[in-house]
DSSP file (Angstrom, degrees, kcal/mol; ACC not computed):
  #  RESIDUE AA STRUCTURE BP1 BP2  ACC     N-H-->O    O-->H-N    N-H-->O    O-->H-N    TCO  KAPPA ALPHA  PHI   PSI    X-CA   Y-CA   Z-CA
    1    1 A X              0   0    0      0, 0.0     2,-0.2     0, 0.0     0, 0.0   0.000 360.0 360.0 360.0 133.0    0.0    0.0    0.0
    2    2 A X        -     0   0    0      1,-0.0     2,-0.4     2,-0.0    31,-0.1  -0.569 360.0-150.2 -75.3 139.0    1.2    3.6   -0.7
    3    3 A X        -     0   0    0     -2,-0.2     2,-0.6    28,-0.0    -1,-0.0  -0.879   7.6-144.0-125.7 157.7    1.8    5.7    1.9
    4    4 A X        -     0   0    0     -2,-0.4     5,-0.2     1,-0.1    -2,-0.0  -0.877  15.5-140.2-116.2  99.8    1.6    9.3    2.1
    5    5 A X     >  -     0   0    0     -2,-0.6     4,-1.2     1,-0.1    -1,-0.1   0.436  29.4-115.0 -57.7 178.4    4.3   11.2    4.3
    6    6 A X  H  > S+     0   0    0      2,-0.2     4,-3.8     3,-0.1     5,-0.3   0.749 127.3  50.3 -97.5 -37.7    2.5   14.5    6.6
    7    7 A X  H  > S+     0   0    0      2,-0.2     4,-2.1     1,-0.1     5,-0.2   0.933 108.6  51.4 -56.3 -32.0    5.0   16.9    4.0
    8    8 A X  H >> S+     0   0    0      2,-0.2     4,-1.2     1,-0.2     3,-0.8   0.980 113.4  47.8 -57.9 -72.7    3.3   14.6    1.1
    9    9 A X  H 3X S+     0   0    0     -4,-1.2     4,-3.9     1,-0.3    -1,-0.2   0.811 111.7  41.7 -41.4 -54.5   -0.1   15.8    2.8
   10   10 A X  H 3X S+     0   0    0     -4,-3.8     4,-2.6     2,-0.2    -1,-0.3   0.985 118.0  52.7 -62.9 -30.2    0.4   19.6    3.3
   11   11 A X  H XX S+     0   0    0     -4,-2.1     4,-2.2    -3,-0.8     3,-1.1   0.923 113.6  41.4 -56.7 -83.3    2.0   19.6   -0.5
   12   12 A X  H 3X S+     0   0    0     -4,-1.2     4,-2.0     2,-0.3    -1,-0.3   0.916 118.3  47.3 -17.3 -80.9   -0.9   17.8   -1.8
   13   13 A X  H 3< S+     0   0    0     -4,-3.9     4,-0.4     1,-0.3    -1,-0.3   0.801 109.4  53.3 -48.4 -39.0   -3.4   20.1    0.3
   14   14 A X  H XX S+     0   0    0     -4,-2.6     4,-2.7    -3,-1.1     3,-1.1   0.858 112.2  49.2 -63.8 -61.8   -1.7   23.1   -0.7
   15   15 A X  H 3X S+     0   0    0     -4,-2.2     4,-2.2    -5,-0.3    -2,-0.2   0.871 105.7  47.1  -4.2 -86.1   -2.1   22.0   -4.2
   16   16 A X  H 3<>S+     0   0    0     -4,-2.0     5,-0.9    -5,-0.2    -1,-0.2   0.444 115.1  52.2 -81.4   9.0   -5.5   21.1   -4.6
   17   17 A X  H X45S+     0   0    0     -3,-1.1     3,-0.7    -4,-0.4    -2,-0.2   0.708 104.6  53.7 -73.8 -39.4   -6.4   24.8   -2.5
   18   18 A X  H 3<5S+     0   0    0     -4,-2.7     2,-2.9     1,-0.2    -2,-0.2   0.987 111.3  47.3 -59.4 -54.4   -4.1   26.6   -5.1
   19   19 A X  T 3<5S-     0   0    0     -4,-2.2     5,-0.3     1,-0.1     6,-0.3   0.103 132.9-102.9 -63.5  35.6   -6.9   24.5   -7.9
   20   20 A X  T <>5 -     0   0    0     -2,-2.9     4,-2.0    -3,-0.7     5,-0.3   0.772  53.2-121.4  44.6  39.4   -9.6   25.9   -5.4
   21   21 A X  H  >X -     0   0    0     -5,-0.9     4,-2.6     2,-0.2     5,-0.9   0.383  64.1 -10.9  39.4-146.3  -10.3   22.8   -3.4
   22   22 A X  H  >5S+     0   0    0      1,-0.2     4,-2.5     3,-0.2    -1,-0.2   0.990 129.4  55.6 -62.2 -64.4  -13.1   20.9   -2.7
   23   23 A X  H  45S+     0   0    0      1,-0.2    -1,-0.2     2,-0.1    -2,-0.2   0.657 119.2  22.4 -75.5   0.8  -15.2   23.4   -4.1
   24   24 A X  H  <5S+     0   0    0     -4,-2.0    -2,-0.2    -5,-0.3    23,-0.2   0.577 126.2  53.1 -90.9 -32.6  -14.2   24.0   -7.2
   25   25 A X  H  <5S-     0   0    0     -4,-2.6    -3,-0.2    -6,-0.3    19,-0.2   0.727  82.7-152.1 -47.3 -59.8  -12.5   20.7   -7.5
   26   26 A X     << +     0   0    0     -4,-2.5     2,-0.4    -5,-0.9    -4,-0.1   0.885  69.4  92.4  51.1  40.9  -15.7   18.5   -6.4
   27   27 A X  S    S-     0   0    0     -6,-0.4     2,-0.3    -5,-0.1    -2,-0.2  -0.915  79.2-124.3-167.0 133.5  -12.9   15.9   -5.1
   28   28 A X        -     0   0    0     -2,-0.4     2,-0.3    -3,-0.1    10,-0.0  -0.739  20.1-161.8 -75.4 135.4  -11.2   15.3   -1.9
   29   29 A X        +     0   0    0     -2,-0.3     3,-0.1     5,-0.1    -7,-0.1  -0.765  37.4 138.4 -95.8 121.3   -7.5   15.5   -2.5
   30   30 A X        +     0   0    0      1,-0.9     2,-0.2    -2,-0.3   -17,-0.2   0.061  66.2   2.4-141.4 -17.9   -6.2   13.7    0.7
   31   31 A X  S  > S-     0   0    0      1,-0.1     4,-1.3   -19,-0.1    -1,-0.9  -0.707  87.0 -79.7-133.6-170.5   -3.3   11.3   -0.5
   32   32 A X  H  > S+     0   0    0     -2,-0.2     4,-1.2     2,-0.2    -1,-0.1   0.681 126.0  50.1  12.7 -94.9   -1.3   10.5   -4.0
   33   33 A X  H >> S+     0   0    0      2,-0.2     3,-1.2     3,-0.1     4,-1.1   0.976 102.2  63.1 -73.7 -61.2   -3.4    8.4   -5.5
   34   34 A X  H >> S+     0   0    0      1,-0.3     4,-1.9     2,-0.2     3,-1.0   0.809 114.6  39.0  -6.3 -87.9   -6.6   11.1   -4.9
   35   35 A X  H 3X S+     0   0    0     -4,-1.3     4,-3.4     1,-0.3    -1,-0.3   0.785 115.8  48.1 -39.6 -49.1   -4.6   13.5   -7.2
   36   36 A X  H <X S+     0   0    0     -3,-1.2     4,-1.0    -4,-1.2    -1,-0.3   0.924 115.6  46.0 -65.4 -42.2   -3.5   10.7   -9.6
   37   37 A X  H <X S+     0   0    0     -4,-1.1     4,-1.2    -3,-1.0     3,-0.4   0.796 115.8  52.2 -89.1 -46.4   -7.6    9.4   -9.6
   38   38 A X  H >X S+     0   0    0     -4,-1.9     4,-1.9     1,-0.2     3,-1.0   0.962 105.8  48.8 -59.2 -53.5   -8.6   13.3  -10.1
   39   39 A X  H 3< S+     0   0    0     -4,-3.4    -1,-0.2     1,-0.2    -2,-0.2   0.628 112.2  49.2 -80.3   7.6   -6.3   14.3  -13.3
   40   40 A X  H 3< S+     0   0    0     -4,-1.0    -1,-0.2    -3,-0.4    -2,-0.2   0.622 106.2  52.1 -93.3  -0.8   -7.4   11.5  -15.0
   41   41 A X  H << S-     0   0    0     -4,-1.2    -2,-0.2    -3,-1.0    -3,-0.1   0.614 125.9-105.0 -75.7 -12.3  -11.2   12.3  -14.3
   42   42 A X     <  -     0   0    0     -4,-1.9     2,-0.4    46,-0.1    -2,-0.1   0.280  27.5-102.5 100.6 120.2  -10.2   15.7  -15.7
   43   43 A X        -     0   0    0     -4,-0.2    43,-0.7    44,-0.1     5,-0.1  -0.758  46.8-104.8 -88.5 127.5   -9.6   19.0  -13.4
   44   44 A X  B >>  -A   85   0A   0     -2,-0.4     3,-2.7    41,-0.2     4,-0.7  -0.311  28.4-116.6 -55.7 135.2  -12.7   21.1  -13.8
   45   45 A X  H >> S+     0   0    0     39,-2.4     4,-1.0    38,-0.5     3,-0.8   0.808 111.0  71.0 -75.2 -28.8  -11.4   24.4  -16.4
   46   46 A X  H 3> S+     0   0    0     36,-0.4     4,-3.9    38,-0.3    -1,-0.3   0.685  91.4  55.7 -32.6 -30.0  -12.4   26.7  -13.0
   47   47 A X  H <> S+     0   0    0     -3,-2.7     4,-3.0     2,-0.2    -1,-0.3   0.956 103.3  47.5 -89.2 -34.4   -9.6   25.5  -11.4
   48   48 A X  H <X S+     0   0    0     -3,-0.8     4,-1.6    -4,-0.7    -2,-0.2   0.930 114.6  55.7 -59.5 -37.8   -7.1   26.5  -14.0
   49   49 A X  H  X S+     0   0    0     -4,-1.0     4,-3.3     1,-0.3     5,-0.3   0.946 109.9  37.6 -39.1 -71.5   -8.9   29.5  -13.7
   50   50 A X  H  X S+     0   0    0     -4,-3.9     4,-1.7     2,-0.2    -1,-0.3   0.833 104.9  64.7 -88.2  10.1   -8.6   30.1  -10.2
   51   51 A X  H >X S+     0   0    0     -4,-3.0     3,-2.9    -5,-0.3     4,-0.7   0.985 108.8  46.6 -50.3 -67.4   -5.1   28.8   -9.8
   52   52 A X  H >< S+     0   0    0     -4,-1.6     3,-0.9     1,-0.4    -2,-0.2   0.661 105.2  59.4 -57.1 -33.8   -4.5   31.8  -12.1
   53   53 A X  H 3< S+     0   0    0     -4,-3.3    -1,-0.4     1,-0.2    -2,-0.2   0.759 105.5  49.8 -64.3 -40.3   -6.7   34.1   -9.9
   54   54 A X  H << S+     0   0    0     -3,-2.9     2,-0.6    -4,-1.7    -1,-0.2   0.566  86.6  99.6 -83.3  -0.6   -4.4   33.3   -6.9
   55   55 A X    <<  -     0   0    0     -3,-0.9    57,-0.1    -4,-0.7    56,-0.0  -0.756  50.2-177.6 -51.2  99.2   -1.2   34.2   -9.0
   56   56 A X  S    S+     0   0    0     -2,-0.6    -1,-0.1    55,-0.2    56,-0.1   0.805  86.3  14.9 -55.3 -28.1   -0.2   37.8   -8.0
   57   57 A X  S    S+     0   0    0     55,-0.1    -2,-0.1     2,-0.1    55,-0.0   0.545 102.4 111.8-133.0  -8.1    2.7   38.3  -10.2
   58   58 A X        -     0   0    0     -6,-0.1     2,-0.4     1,-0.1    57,-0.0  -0.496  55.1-155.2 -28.4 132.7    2.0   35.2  -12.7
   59   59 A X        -     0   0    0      0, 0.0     2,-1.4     0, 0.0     5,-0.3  -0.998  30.6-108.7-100.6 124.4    1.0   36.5  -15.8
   60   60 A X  S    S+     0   0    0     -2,-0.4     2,-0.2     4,-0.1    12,-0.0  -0.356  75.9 148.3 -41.9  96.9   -1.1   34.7  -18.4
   61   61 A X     >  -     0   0    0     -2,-1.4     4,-3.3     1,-0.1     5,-0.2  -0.716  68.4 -99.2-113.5-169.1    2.3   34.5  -20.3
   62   62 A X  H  >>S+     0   0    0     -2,-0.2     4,-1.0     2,-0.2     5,-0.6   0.810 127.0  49.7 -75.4 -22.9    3.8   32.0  -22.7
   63   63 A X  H >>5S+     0   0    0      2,-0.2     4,-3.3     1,-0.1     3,-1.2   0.839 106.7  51.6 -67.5 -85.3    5.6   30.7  -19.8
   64   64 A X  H 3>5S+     0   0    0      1,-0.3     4,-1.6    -5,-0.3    -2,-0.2   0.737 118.3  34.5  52.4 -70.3    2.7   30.5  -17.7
   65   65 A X  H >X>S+     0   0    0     -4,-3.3     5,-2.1     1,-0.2     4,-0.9   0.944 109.0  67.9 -90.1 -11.8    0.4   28.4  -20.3
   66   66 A X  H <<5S+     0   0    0     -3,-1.2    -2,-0.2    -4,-1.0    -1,-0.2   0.854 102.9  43.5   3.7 -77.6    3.2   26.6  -21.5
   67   67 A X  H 3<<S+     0   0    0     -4,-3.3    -1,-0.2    -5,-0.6    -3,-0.2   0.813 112.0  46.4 -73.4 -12.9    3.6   25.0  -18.5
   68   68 A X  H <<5S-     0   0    0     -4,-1.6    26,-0.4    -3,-0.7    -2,-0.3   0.306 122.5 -98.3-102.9  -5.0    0.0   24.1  -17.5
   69   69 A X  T  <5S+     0   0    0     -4,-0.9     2,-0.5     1,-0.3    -3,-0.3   0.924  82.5  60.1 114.5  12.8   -0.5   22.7  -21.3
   70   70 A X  S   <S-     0   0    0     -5,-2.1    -1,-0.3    20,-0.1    -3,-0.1  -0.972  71.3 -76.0-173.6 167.1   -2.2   25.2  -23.7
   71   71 A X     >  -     0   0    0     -2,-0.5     4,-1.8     1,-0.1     5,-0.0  -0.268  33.5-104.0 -70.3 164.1   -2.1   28.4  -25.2
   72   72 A X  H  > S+     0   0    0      2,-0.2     4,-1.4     1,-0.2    -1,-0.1   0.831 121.6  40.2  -5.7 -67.6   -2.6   32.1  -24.7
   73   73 A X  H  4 S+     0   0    0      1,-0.2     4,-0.5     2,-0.2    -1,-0.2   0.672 111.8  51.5 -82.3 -16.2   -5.7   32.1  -26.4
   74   74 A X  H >> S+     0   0    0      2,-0.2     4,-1.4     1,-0.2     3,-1.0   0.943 114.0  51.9 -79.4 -34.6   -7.2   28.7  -25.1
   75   75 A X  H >X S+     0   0    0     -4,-1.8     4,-1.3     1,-0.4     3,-0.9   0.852 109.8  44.6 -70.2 -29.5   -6.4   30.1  -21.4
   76   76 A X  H 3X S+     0   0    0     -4,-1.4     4,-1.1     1,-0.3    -1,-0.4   0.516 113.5  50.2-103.4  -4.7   -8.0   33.3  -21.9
   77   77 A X  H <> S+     0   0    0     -3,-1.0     4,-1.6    -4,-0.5    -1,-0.3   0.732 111.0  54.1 -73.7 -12.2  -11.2   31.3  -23.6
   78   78 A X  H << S+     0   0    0     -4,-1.4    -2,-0.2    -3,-0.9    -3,-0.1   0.801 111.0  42.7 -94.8 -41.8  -11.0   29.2  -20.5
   79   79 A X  H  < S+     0   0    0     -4,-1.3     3,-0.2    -5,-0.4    -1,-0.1   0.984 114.8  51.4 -70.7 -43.4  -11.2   32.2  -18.2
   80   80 A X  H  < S+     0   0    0     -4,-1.1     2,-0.4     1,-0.2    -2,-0.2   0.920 127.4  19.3 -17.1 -99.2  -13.7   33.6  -20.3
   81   81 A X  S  < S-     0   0    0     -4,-1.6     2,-1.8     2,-0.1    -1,-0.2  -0.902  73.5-169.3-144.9  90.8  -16.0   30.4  -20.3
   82   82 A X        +     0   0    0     -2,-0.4   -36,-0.4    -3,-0.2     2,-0.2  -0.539  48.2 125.4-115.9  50.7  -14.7   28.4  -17.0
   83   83 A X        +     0   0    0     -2,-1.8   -38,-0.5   -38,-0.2    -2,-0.1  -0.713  50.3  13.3-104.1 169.2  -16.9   25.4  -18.2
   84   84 A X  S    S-     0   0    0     -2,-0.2   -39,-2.4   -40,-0.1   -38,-0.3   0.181  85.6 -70.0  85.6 172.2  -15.8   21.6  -19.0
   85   85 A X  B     -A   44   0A   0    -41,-0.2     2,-0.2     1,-0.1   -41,-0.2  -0.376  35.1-107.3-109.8-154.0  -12.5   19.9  -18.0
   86   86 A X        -     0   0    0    -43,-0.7     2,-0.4    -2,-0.1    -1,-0.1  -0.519  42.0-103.7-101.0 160.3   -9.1   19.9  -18.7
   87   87 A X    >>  -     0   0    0     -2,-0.2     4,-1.8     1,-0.1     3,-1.2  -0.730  31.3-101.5-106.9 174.3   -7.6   17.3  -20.5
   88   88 A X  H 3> S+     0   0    0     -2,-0.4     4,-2.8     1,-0.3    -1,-0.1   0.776 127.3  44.3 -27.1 -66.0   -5.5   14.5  -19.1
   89   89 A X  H 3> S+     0   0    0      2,-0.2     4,-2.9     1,-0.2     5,-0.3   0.763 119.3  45.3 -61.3 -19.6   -2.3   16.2  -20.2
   90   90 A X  H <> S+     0   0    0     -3,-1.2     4,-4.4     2,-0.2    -2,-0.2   0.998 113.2  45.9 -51.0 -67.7   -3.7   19.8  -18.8
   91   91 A X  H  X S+     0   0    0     -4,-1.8     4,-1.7     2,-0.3     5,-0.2   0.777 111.1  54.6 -82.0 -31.2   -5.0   18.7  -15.5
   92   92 A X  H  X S+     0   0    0     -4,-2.8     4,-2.0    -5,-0.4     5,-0.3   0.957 117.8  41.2 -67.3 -45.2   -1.3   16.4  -14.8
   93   93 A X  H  X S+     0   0    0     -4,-2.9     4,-2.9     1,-0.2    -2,-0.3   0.988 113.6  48.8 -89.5 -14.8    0.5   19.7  -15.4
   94   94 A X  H  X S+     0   0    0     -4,-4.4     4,-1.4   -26,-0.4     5,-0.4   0.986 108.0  52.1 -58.6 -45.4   -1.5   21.7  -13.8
   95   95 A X  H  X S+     0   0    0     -4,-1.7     4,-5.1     2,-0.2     5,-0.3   0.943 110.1  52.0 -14.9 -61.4   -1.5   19.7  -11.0
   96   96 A X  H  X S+     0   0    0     -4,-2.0     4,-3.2     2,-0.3     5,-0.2   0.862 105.8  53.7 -74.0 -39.1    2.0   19.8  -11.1
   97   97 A X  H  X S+     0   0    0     -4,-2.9     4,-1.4    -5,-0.3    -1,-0.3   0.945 110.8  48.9 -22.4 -81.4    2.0   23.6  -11.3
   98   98 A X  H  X S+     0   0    0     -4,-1.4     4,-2.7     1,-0.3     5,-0.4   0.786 109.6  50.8 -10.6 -69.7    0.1   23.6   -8.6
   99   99 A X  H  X S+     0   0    0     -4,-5.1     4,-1.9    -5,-0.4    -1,-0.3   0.963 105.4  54.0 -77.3 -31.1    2.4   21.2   -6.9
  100  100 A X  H  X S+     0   0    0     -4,-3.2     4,-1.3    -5,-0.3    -2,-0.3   0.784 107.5  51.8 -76.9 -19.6    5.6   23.0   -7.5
  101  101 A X  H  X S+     0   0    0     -4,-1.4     4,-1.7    -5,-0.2    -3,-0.2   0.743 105.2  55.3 -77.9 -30.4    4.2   26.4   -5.9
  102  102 A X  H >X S+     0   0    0     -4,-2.7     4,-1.1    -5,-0.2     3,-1.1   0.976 108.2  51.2 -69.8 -36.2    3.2   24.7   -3.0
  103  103 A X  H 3X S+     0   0    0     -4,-1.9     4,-1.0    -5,-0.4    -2,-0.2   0.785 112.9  45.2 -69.0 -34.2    6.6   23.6   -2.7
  104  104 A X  H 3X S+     0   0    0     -4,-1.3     4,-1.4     1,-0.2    -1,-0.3   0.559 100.6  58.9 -17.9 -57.4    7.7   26.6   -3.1
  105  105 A X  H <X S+     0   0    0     -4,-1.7     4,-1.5    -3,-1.1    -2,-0.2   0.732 110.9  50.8 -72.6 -29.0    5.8   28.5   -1.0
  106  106 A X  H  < S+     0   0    0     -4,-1.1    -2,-0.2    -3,-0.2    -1,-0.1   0.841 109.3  45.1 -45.0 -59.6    7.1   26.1    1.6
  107  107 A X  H  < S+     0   0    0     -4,-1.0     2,-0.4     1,-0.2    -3,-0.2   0.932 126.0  29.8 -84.1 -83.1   11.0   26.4    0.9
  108  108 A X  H  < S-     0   0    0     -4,-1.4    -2,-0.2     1,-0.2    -1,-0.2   0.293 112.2-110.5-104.6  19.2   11.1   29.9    0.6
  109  109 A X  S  < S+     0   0    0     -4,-1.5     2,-0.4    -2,-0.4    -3,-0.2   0.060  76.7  25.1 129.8 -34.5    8.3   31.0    2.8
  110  110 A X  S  > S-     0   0    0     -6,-0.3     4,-1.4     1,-0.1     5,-0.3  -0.976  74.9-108.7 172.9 141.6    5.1   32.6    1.1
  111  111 A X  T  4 S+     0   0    0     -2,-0.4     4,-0.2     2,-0.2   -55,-0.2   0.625 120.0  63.1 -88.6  -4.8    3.5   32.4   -2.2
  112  112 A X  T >> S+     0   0    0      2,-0.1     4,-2.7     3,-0.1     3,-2.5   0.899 111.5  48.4 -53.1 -74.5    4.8   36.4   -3.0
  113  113 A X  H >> S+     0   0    0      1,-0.3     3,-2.7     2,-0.2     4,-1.3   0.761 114.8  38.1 -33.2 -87.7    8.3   34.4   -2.5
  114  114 A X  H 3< S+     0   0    0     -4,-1.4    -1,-0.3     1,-0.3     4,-0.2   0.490 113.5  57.6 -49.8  -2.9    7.5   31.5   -4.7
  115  115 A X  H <> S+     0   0    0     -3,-2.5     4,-0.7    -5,-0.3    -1,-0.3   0.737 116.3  35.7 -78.0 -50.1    5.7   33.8   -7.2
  116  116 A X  H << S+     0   0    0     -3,-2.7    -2,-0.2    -4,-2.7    -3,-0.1   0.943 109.8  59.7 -81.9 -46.2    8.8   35.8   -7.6
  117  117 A X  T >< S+     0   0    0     -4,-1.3     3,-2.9    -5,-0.2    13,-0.5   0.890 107.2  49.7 -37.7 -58.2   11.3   33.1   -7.3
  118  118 A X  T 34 S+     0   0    0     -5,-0.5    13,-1.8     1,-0.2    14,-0.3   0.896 106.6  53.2 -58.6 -19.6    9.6   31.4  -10.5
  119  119 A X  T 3< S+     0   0    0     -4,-0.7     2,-0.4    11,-0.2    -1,-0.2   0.406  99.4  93.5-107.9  11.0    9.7   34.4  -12.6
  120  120 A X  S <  S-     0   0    0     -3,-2.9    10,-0.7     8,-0.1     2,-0.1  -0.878  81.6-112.5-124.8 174.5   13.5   34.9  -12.0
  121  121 A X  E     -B  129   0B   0     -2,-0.4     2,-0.7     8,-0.2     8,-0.2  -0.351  36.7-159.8 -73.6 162.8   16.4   34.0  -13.6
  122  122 A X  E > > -B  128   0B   0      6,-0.7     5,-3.5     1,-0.2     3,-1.1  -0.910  13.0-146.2-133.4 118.7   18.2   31.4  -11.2
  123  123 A X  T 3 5S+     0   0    0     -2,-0.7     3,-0.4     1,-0.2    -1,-0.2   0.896 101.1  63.1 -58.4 -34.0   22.0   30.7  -11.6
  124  124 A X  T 3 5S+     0   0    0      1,-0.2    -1,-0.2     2,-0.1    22,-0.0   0.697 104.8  53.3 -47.6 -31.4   21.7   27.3  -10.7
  125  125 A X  T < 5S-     0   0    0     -3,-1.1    -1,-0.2     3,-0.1    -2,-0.2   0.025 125.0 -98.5-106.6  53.0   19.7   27.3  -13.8
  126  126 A X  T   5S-     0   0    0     -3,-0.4    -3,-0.2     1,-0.2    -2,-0.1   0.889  79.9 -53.2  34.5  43.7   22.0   28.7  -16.0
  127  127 A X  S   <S+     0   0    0     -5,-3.5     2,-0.3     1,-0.3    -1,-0.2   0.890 106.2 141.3  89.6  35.7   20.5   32.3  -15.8
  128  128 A X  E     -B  122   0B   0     -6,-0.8    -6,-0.7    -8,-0.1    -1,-0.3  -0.989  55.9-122.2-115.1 131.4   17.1   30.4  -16.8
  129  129 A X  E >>  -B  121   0B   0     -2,-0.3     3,-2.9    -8,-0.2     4,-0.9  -0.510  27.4-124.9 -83.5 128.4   13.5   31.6  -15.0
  130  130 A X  H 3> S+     0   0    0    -10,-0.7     4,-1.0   -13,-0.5     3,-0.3   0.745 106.4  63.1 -52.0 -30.3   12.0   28.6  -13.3
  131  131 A X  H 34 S+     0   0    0    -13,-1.8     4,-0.5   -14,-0.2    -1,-0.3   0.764  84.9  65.7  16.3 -96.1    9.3   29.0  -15.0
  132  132 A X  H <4 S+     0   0    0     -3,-2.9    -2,-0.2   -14,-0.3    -1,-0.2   0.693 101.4  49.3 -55.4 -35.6   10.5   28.5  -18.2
  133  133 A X  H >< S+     0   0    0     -4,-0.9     3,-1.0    -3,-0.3    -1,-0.2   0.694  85.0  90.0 -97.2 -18.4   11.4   24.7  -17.6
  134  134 A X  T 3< S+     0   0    0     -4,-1.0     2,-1.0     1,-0.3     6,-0.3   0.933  80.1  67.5 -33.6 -55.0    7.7   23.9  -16.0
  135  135 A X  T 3  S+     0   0    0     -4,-0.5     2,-0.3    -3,-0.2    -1,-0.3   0.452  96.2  67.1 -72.0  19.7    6.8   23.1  -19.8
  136  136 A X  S X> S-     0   0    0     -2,-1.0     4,-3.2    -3,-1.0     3,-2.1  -0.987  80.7-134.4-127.1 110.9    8.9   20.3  -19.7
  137  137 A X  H 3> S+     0   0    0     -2,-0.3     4,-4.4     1,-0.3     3,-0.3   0.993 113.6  31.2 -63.5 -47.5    8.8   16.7  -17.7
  138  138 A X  H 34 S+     0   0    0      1,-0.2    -1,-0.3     2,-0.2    -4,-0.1   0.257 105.6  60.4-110.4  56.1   12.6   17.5  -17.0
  139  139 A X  H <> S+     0   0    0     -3,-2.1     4,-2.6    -5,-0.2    -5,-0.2   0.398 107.0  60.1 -96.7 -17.4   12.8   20.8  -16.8
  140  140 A X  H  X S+     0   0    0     -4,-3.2     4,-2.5    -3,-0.3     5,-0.3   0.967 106.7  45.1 -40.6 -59.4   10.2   19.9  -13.7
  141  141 A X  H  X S+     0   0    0     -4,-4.4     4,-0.7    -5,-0.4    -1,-0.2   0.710 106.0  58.4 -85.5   4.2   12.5   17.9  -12.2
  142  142 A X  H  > S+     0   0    0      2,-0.1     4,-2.6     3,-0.1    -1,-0.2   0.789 114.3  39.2 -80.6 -22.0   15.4   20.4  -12.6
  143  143 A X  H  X S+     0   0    0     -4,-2.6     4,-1.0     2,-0.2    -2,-0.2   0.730 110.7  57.4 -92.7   2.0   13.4   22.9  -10.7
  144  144 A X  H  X S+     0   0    0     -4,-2.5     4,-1.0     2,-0.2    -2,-0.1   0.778 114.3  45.6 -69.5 -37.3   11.9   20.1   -8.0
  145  145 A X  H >X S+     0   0    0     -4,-0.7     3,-2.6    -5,-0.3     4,-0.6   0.996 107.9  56.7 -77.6 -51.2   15.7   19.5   -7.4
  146  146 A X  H >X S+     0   0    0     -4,-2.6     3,-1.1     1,-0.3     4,-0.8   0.764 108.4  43.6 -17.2 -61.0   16.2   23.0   -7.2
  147  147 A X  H 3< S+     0   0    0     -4,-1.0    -1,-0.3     2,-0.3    -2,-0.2   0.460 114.1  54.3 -63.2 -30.5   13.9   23.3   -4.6
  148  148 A X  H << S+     0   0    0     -3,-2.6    -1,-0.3    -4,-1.0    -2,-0.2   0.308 102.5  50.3  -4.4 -51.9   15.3   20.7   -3.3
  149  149 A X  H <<>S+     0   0    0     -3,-1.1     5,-2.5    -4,-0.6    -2,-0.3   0.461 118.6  40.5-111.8 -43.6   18.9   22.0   -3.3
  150  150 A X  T ><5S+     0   0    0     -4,-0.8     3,-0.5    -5,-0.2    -3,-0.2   0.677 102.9  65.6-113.2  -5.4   17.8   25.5   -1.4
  151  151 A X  T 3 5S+     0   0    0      1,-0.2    -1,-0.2    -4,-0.2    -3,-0.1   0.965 115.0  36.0 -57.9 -47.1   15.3   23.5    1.0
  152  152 A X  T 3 5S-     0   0    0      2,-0.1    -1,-0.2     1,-0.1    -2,-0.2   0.115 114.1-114.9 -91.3  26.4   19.0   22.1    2.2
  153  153 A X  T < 5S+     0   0    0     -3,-0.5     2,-0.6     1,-0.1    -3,-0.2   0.605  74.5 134.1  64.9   5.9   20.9   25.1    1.8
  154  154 A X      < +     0   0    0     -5,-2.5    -2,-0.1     1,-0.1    -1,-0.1  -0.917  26.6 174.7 -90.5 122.5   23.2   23.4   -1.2
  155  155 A X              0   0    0     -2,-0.6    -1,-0.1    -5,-0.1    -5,-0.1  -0.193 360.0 360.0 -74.0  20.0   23.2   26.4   -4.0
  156  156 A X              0   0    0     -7,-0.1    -1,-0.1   -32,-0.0    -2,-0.0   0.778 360.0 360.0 -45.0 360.0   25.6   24.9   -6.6
């Protein structure tokens, strides 16, 4: 049986709050598997929405949709028109969005921090905005090691 650490938990909880919980959601997030059993029912297009609604210095940019999985134009029909779900690939990176800001918010304190942190360039990443590698399964996991790297004070 998989088991879900209490850091697993808040990440996860933290998550499916930035994607506006339970009520927007209309699924309990508690473990893993929850999340895995949600993005493949499809994350309701509201949630992408208010993820973006809890952004302060997020911008709809090409970075921005890039990394949750669509365009410009789809995001801002989505905001528009909040109806319907995401599709597989949407709702895993948004999720994942989603999970890399909670993590964020974690290591360096407050989602203004992790906001700000994503949208600079990072030396570690060879002068690249974290950001920027979200549209990517590893450029994910170079900024989950990142995150990683400054939870434990290593900065190479």
């Amino acid at each position: 049986m998989l088991t879900t650490t209490p850091r697993d938990e808040t990440k996860i909880h933290r998550a499916a709050d930035l994607l506006g919980g339970l009520e927007i959601l209309q699924f309990n997030v508690e473990s893993l598997m929850d999340a895995h059993d949600l993005i493949v029912k499809g994350i309701p297009s509201e949630a992408i929405v208010h993820l973006f609604g809890q952004l302060g210095r997020v911008r709809i940019s090409t970075s921005f949709v890039n990394a949750v999985g669509m365009s410009v134009r789809t995001m801002q029909r989505r905001r528009a028109t909040p109806t319907g779900f995401l599709s597989l690939e949407q709702s895993g990176r948004a999720w994942k969005f989603a999970e890399i800001i909670a993590r964020a918010m974690e290591v360096l304190g407050s989602k203004e921090a992790a906001e700000s942190w994503l949208e600079q360039e990072a030396l570690a990443l060879d002068g690249r905005r974290p950001i920027d590698l979200l549209s990517t399964s590893a450029g994910v996991e170079i900024v989950e090691d990142l995150l990683g790297r400054l939870e434990y004070g290593v900065y190479t």
